[in-house]
ChimeraX commands (.cxc) that place a marker at each C-alpha (Angstrom):
marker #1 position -2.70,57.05,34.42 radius 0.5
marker #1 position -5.01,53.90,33.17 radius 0.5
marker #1 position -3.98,51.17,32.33 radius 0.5
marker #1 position -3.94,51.45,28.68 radius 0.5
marker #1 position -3.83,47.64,28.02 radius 0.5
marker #1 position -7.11,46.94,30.50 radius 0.5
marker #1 position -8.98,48.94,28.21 radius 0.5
marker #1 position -11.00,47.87,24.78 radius 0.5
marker #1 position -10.80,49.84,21.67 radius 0.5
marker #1 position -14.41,51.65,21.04 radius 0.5
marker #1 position -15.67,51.44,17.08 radius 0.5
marker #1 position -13.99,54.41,15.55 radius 0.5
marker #1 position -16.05,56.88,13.66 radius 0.5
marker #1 position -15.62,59.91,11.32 radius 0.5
marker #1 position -16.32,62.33,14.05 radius 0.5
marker #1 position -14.56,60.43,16.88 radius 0.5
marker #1 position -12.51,62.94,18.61 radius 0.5
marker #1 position -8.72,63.45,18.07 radius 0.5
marker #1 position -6.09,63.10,21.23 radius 0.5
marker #1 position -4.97,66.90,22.11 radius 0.5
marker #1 position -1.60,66.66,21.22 radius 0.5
marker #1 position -1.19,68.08,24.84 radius 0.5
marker #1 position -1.72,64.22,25.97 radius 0.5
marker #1 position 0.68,63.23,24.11 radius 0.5
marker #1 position 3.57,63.30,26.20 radius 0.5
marker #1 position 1.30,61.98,29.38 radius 0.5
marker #1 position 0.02,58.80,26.76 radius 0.5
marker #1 position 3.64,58.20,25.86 radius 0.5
marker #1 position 5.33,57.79,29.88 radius 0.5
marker #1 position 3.87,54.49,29.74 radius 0.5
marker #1 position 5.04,53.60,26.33 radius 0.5
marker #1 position 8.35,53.04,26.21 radius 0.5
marker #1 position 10.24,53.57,22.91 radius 0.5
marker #1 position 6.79,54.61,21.22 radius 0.5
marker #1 position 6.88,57.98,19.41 radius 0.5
marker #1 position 4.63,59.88,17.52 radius 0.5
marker #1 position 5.81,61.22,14.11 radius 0.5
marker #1 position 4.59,63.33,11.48 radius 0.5
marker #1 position 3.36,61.86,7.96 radius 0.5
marker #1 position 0.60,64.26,7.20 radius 0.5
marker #1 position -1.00,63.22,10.13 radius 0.5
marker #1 position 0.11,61.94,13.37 radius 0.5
marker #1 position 1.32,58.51,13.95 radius 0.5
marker #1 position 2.23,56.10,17.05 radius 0.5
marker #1 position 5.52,54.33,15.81 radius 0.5
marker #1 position 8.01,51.95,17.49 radius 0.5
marker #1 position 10.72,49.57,15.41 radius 0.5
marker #1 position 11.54,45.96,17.32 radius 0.5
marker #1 position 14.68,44.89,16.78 radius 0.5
marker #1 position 14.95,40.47,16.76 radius 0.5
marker #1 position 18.13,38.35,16.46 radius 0.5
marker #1 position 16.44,36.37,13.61 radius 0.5
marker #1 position 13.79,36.61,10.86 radius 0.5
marker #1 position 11.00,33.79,12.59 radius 0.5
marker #1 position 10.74,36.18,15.86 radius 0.5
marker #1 position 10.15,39.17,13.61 radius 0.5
marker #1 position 7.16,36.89,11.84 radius 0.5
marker #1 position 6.02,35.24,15.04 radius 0.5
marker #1 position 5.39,39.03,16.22 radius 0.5
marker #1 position 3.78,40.30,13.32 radius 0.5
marker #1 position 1.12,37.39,13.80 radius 0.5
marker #1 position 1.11,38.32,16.89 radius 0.5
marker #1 position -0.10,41.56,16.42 radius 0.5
marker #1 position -2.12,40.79,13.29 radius 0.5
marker #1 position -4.23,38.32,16.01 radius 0.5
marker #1 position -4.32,42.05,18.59 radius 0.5
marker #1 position -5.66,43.73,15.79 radius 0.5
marker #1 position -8.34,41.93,14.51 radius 0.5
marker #1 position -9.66,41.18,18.42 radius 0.5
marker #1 position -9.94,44.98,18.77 radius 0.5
marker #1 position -10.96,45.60,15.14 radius 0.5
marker #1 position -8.17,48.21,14.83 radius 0.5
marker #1 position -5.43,47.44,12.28 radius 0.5
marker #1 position -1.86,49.02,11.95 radius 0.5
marker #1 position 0.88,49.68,9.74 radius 0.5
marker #1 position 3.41,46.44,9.87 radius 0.5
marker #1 position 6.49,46.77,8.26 radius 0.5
marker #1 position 8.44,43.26,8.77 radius 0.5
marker #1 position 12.36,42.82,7.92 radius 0.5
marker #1 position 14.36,40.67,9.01 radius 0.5
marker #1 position 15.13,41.15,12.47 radius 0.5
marker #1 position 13.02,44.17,13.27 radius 0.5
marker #1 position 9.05,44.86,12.72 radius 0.5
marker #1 position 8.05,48.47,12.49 radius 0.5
marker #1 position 4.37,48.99,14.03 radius 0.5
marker #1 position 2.57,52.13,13.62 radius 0.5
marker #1 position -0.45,52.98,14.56 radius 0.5
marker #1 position -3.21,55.42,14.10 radius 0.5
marker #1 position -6.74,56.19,13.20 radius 0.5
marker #1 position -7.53,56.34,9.41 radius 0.5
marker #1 position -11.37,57.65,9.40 radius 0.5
marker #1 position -9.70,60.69,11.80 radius 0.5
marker #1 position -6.89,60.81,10.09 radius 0.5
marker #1 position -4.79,61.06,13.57 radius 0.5
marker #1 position -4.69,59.37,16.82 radius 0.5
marker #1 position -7.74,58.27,19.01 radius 0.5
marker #1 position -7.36,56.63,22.28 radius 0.5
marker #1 position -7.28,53.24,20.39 radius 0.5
marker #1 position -3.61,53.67,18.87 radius 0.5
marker #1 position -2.44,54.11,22.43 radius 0.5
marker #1 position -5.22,51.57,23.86 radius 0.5
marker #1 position -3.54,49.50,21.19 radius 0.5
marker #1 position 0.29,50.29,21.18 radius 0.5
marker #1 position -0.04,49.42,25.32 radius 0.5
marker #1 position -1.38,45.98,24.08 radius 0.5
marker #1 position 1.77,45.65,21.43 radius 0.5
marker #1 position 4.10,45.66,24.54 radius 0.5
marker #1 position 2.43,43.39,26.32 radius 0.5
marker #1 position 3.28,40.80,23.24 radius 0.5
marker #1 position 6.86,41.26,23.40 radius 0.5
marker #1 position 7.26,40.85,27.21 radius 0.5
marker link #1:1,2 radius 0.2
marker link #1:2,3 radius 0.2
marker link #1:3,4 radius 0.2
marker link #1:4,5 radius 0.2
marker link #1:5,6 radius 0.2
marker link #1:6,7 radius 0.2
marker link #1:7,8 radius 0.2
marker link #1:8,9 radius 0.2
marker link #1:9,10 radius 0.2
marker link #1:10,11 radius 0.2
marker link #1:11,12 radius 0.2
marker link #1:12,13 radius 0.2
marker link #1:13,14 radius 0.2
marker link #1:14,15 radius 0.2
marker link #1:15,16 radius 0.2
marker link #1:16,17 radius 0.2
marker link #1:17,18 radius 0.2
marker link #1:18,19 radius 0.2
marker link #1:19,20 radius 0.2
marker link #1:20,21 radius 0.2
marker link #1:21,22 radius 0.2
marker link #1:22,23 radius 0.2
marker link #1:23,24 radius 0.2
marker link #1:24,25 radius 0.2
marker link #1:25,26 radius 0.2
marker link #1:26,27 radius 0.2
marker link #1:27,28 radius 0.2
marker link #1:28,29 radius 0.2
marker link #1:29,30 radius 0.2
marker link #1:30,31 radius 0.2
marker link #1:31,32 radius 0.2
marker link #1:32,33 radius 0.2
marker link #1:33,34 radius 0.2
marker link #1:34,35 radius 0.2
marker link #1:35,36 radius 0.2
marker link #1:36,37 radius 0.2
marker link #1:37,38 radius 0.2
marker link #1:38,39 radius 0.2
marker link #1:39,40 radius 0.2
marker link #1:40,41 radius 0.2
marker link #1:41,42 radius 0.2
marker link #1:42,43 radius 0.2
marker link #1:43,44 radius 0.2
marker link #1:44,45 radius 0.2
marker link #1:45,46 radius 0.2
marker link #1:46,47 radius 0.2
marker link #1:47,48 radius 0.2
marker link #1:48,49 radius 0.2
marker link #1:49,50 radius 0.2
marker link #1:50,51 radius 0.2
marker link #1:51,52 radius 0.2
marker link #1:52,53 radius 0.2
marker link #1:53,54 radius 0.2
marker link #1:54,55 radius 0.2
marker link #1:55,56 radius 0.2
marker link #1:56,57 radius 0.2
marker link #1:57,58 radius 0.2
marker link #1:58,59 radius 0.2
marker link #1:59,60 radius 0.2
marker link #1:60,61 radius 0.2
marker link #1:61,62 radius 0.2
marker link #1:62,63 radius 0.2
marker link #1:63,64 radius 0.2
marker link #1:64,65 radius 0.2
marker link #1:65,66 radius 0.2
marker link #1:66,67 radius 0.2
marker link #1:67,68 radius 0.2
marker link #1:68,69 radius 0.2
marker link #1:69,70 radius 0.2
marker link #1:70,71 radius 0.2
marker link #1:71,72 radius 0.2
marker link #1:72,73 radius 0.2
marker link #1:73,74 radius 0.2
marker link #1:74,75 radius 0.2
marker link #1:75,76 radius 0.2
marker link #1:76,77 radius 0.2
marker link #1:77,78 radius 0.2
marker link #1:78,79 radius 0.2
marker link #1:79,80 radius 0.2
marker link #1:80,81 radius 0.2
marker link #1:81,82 radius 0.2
marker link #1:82,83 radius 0.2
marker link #1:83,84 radius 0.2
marker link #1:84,85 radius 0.2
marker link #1:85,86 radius 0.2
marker link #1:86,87 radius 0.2
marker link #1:87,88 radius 0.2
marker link #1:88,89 radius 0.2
marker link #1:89,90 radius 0.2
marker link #1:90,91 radius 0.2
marker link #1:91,92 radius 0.2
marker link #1:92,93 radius 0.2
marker link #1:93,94 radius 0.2
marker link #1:94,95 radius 0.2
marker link #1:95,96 radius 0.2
marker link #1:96,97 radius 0.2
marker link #1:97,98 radius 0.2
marker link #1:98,99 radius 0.2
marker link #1:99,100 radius 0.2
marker link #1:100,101 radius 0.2
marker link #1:101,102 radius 0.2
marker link #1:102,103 radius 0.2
marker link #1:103,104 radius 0.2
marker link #1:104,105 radius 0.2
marker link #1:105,106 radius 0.2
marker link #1:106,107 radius 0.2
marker link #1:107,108 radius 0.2
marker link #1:108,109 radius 0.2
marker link #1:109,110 radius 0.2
marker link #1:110,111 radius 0.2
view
């Protein structure tokens, strides 16, 4: 597989193509903890859990600076001591290669 996290997100159109959910489960090996669930369209989700309420902020920011570098912006939910980060592609109204592109880049902020 690529590495997900060398790669840059491309501008995401109306007519950019979906994943096949058959790549799913190849996308996700590398991913770990990541699933995709089902809100009327297909999500990439993954909770955090942090001992304390400034990690959970200090990795919100964290991906708040990620997302506007690749100009692709997720769902944060921050509590304290865990940040919920979801990802997908709202003019598709599914996933594109950037969630993943994107939720490989997440990781690499927590390690």
């Amino acid at each position: 597989m690529t590495d997900l996290t060398k790669q840059k997100c491309e501008a995401c159109t109306i007519d950019a193509p979906l994943v096949d959910k058959k790549r799913f489960a190849e996308l996700l090996k590398d991913l770990d903890g990541w699933e995709i669930i089902y809100e009327d369209i297909n999500i990439l989700s993954k909770t955090y859990s942090f001992d304390n309420y400034e990690d959970s902020v200090k990795f919100a920011t964290d991906i708040a600076k990620l997302a506007e570098d690749e100009d692709h912006h997720p769902s944060i939910l921050l509590e304290w001591g865990s940040v919920r980060v979801q990802w997908w592609s709202h003019k598709i109204k599914g996933l594109h290669m950037n969630d993943f592109i994107c939720a490989a880049k997440t990781e690499t902020l927590i390690s």
